[in-house]
C-alpha positions, 0 to 999 in steps of 0.5 A: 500500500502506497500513502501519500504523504501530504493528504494522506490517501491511501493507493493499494497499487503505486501511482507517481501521483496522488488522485487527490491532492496532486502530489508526487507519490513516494516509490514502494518501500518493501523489497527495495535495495540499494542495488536496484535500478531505479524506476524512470520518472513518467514522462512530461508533462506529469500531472501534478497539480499547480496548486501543490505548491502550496503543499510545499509553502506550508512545510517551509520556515521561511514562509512560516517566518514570513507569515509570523513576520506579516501577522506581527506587522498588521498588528503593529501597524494598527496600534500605531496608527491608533495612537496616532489618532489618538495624539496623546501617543504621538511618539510611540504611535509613530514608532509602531507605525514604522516598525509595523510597516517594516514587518509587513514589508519583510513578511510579504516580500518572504511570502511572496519569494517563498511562493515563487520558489514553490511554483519553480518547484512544481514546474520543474515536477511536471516538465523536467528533464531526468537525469541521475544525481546521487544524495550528498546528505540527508540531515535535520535542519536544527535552524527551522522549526515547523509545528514543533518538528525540525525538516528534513533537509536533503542535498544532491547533486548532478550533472546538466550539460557537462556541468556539476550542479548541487540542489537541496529540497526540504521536508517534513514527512519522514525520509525512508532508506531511498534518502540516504548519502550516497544512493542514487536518485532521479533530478528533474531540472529545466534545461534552460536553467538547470539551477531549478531542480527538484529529486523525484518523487519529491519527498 
């Protein structure tokens, strides 16, 4: 039985992606060796849904961050123009004001930057080109925290037209034994810009 990690579906045969959400689906776990062929990605387009990019947004710190960041700028924003009105505040109502607008310009430009790399993600899972790369690392990110778990953050690299590129993807659901140092895994990268890459299935 195949789960898919970001809405839970349960699929008794593999499929690459879930009916559901649209999510790349984990490769089956039982009877694989590292020695193994890997299986070939499907071929583009894959159907993966565009709105799965907010399946990735939601699991990162950043846009976690941004969020928090544009929350915190609202509501200073609005204390401060309070005061304002208020006049008998002026001073601090001023500073609130300022530090408010600062918040919410560096939250919404995070949400935004973060959103964009996430549709990057999602375009390069349904047209990417295949290739063989290799795992680096398999690590927990100590630096981001996400609902009270730290994500997984894996690093790979790989070759696109005679050049070495690197990658990393960040995750939450748990990495099973494909994702260790060293085993052979399958990138996807545009071929105009191969800095826009992403492993397959997506963890």
């Amino acid at each position: 039985m195949t789960t898919c990690p970001w809405c839970g579906t349960n699929y008794d045969e593999f499929r690459t992606n879930c009916r559901n959400c649209g999510g790349p689906l984990p490769l089956p776990r039982p009877g694989v060796e590292r020695d193994e062929p890997l299986p070939m990605p499907p071929p583009a387009p894959r159907p993966i849904a565009d709105s799965f990019a907010w399946k990735l947004v939601f699991s990162d710190g950043w846009f976690v961050a941004g969020t928090v960041f544009t929350i915190l700028g609202v509501t200073f924003s609005c204390v401060g123009l309070l005061m304002l009105v208020a006049i008998v505040t002026l001073f601090i109502g001023i500073l609130f004001t300022l530090l408010g607008f600062a918040f919410l310009a560096g939250g919404v430009a995070a949400l935004i930057w973060r959103y964009q790399q996430a549709r990057k993600t999602v375009r390069v899972l349904q047209v990417g080109q295949a290739v063989r790369g290799e795992i680096i690392s398999v690590e927990p990110n100590y630096n981001v925290r996400v609902n009270g778990r730290n994500p997984w953050l894996v690093v790979y690299r790989f070759s696109a037209h005679g050049r070495p590129y690197q990658g990393q993807v960040s995750t939450l659901n748990p990495v099973g034994h494909l994702f260790r140092a060293g085993n052979p895994v399958y990138v996807l990268y545009l071929p105009d810009t191969p800095e826009h890459n992403a492993i397959y299935p997506h963890p």
